[in-house]
N, C-alpha and C positions, 0 to 999 in steps of 0.2 A: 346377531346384532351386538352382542355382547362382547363377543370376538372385533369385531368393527370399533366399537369404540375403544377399547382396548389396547387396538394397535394404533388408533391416533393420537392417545395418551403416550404413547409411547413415544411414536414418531416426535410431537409436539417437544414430549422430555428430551430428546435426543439432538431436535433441533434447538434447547436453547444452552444446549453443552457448545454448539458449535460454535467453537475458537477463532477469534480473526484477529490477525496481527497486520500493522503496518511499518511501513518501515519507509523513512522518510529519507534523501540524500541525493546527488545527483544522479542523473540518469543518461547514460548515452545516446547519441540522437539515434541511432539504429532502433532504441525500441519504442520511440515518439514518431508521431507523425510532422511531415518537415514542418507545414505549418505552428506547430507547436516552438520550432525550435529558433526562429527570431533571426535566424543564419546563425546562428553557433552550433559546435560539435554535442552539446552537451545542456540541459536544462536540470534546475532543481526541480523533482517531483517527489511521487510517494508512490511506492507497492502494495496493494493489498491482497494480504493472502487469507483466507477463509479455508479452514480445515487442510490446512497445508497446500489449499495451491491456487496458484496467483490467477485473481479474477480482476484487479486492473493495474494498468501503468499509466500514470496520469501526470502530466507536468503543473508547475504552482508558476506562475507569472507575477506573486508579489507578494511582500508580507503579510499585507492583511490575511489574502487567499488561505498564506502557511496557516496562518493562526487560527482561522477558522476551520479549514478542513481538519487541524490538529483537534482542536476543541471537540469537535462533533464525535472523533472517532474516542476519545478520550469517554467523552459523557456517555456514549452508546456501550461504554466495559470493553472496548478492544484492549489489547496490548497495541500502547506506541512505542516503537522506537523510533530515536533521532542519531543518525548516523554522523556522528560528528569527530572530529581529529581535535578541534583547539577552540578554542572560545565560544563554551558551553552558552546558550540561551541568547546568543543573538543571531540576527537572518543575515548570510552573509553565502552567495554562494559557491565561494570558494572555502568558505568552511566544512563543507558538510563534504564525506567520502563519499567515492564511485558505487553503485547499485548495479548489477550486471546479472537481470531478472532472467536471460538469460542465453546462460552461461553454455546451458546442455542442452542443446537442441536433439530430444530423442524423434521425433518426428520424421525430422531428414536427413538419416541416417545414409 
């Protein structure tokens, strides 16, 4: 019994090491569903990666949405980044650089 709880103390400890980053910027319509994509090639979204590997690709349809899903991941202790080229701190989405989640498709080799 000892052993049992022991190792969920662990586990527990271990899972609140677990690291999640996000990373905010455009996203190609290939890794969006079309819906998502309004007919254009390309949507502003965010990546997130949880222990190094990416659990969503998600598109942002307006500033509010940005601001909020930023805020939430912020307040929860993620790392945010905002992938941006030129005029830091406003929603523009020709600001923000390409996101290509991915790039390496080891799967379908």
């Amino acid at each position: 019994m000892k052993t049992l709880i022991g190792l969920s103390a662990l586990l527990f400890s271990l899972s609140l090491l677990a690291e999640t980053t996000v990373v905010f910027g455009n996203i190609p319509g290939r890794y969006l569903k079309k819906a998502d994509l309004a007919g254009k090639q390309y949507r502003l979204g965010y990546i997130e990666i949880k222990d190094r590997v990416i659990t969503a690709v998600e598109p942002i349809k307006s500033s509010s949405t940005y601001k909020s899903v930023k805020k939430k991941y912020e307040d929860a202790g993620a790392t945010v980044i905002v992938a941006k080229y030129k005029t830091p701190g406003s929603y523009s989405k020709t600001t923000f650089d390409f996101l290509y989640p991915g790039l390496i498709d080891l799967h379908n080799h």
